[in-house]
N, C-alpha and C positions, 0 to 999 in steps of 0.2 A: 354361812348360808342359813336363811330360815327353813324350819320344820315343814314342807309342803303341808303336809295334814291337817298343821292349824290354819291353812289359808283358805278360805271362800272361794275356791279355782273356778268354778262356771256356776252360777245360779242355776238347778233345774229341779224338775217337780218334785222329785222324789225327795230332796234337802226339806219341803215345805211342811214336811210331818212331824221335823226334828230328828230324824235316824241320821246316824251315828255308825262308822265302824271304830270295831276294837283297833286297836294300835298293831299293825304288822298284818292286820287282813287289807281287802280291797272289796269294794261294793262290785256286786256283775247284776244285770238284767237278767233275770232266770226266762228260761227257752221254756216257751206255751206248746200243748199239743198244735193250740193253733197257730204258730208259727211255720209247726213243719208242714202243716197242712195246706199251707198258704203258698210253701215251695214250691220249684219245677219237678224236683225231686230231692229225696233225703239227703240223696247224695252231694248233692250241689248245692245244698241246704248254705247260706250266709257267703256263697260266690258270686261273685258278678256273673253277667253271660260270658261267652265266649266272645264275642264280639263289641266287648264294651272298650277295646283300646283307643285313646284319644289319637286316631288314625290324622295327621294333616293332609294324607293325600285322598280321601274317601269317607263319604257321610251315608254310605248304603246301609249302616247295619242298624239306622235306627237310632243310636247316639250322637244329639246336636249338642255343641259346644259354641261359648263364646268366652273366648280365652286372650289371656298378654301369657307372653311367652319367652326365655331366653333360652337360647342355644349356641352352638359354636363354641364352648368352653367348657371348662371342668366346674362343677358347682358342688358344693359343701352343705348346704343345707338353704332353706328359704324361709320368709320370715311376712306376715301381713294381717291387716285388720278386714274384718268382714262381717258387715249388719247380719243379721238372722231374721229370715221372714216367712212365715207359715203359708209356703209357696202350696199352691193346688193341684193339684196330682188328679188325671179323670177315670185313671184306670188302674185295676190292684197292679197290672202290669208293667207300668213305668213308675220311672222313679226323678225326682229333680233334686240334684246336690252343687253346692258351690263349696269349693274345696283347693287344696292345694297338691301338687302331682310332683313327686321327684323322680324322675324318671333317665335310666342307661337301657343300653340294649339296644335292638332295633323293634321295626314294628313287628314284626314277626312271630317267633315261636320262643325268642328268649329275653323279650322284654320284661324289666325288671321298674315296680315302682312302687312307690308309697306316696301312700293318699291321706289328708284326714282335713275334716270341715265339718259341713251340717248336708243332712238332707233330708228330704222328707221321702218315704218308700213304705205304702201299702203293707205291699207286699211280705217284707222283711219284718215291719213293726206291728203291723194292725191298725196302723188308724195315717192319719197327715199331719201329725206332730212333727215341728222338725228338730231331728234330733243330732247329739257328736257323733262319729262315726270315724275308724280308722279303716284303712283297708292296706292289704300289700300282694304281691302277686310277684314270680319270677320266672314263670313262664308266658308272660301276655294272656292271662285270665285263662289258660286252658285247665289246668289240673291243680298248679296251689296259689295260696291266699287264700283269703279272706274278711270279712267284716268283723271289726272288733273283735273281739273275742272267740268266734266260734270253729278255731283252730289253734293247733299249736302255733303261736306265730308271735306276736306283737306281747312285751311281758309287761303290765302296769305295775308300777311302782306306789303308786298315787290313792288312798284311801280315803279322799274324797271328790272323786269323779266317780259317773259310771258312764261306761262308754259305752253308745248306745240309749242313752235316756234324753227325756225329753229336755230340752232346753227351754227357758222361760226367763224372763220376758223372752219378748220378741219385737219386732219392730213395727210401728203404726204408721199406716198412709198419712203422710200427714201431719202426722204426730211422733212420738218419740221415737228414736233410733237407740238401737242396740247391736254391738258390734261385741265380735270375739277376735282376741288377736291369737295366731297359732303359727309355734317357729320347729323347725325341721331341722335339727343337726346332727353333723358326721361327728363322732369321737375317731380321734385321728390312731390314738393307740388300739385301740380294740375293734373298731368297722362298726360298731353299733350306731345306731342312727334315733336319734333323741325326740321326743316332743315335749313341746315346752306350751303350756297353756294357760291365758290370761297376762295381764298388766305388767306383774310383776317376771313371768315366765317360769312358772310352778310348773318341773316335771312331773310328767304322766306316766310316762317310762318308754320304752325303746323296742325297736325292731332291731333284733340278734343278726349279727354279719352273716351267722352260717346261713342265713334264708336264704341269701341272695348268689347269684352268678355273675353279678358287675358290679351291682351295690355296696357288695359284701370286701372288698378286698379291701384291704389296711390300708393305712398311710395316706396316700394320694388319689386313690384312686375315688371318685367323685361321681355323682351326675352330670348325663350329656345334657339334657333340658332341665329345665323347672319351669314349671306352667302353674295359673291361678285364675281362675274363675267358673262360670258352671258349665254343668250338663246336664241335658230333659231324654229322655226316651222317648220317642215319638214310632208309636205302635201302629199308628194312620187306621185308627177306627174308623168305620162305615167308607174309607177310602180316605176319609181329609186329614188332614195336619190335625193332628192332637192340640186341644185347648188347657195341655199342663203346663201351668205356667213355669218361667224358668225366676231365681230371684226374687222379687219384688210382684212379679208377673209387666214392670212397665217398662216401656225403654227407654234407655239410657238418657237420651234428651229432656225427660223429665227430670233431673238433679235429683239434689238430695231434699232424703225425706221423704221420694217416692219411688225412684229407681236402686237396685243394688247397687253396691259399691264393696272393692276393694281398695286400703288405703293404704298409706305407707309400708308400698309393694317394695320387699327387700332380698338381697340374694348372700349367701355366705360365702367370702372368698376362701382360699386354700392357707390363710389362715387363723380359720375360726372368725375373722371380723366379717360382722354386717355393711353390708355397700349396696348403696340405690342397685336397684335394678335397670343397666344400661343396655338401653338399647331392646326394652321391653316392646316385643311387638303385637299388634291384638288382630285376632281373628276372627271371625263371626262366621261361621259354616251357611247358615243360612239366615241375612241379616232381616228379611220381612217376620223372621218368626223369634229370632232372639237377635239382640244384636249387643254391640261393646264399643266405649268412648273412652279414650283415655287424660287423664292433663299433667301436670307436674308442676310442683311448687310448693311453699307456704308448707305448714303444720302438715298436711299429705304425703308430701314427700311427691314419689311416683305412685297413680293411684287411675281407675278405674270403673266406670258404672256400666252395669249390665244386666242382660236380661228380656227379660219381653214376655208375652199374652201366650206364644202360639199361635194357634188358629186365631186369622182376623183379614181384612180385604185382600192385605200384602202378604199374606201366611195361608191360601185354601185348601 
């Protein structure tokens, strides 16, 4: 296997200086006053809310999704491509990320998942860059998890990423697309759970078995779902639908080039092989404000555009 280290793993800003780490460190985004200041509180400083679980049966809390989804089986890990686009965000209070969910548990108080994509989030970073982002949680976002790094949680291996920094390019209306592929695997001996990031699939490093309560056990035991696509916070400023865009901000009927997309959408069987994602179904919580299209074929594989404006005729 090649050296991670030496490999180009995500172009982002911070590469553009020329820095460099030593061999056996890792680059981290250092935490601003004004981050913590930007929190709900210190304490919940780099958690999701309490209420951000990608619920199917309820959109009350605020968190709209437009997702393909499999269920009904044991999954191993998940695998897919997805353009990056400097989505708009109208309030420090939400946040829009298209990302990937492995998720066991139920919805409840002992849902166990791991996340990781792009998103862009105020809030968390200071500006609407959209940036990598992991996260993991095993109790349904009440008490642990976290974003990237700002817990014990998720161990990077990988000394040239920082998770958490800006990504760059990005994708143009229009004009050029830029896509990140990111794959989710189970190590069958030890329960650890893998990312793998970029072309080649340059480990980043792994979420430790002990986190979890379902995730975590050895051998066979797997995620109940895997879900892929995004999520907008929709806070209903002055009463209407937020205008943070999800994606691309277009929907999906626009193709490519304007609309997000996820691409050769892939699921890990029970033994370590990648296999289409059968029987990927899409959901759209509220399709006048985000919505999702799926096709299959050709160089794609099984694949996806999604997304939307928000606020607009069909979205008040």
């Amino acid at each position: 296997m090649e050296d991670d280290d030496e490999e180009e793993v995500l172009p982002q800003t911070w590469r553009s200086s020329g820095e460099w780490c030593p061999k056996g460190t890792i680059p981290v985004r250092r935490t601003t006053e004004g981050d913590l200041l930007r929190a709900s509180s210190v304490r919940r400083f780099g958690m999701k809310p309490r209420s951000a679980a990608a619920r199917r049966d309820s959109t009350s809390n605020g968190h709209e999704h437009a997702v393909g989804y499999v269920s009904g089986g044991q999954f191993y890990g998940a695998k897919a491509s997805l353009n990056v686009w400097p989505a708009q965000v109208s309030s420090p209070a939400e946040f829009s990320l298209s990302q990937i969910w492995v998720i066991s548990g139920s919805f409840g108080n002992d849902l166990n998942t791991i996340e990781a994509g792009w998103q862009v989030s105020p809030e968390l970073y200071g500006d609407n860059s959209p940036r990598f982002f992991t996260y993991w949680t095993s109790d349904a976002y009440q008490e642990t998890g976290c974003y990237n790094l700002h817990c014990a949680g998720f161990v990077q291996t990988n000394g040239r990423v920082v998770i958490g920094a800006a990504i760059t390019p990005v994708s143009a209306y229009g004009g050029r697309q830029f896509d990140i592929t990111l794959m989710i695997w189970k190590d069958p001996k030890k329960g650890n759970w893998w990312l793998q990031l970029g072309p080649s699939g340059a480990l980043v490093g792994y979420w430790p078995s002990s986190l979890f309560t379902h995730l975590g056990a050895r051998g066979r035991g797997g995620a109940d779902m895997v879900q892929f696509g995004g999520e907008a916070v929709n806070t209903r400023p002055s009463g209407s639908h937020t205008p943070t865009q999800m994606g691309s901000g277009r929907f999906p009927g626009e193709g490519y080039g304007r609309a997000a997309y996820f691409r050769n959408v892939q699921v890990v069987d029970w033994d370590n092989n990648l296999i289409p994602a059968a029987g990927l179904r899409l959901l759209a919580d509220h399709p006048g404000c985000y919505d999702i299209a799926g096709g299959q074929g050709g160089a794609w594989g099984s694949y996806f555009y999604y997304g939307g404006p928000g606020r607009n005729v069909r979205c008040p």
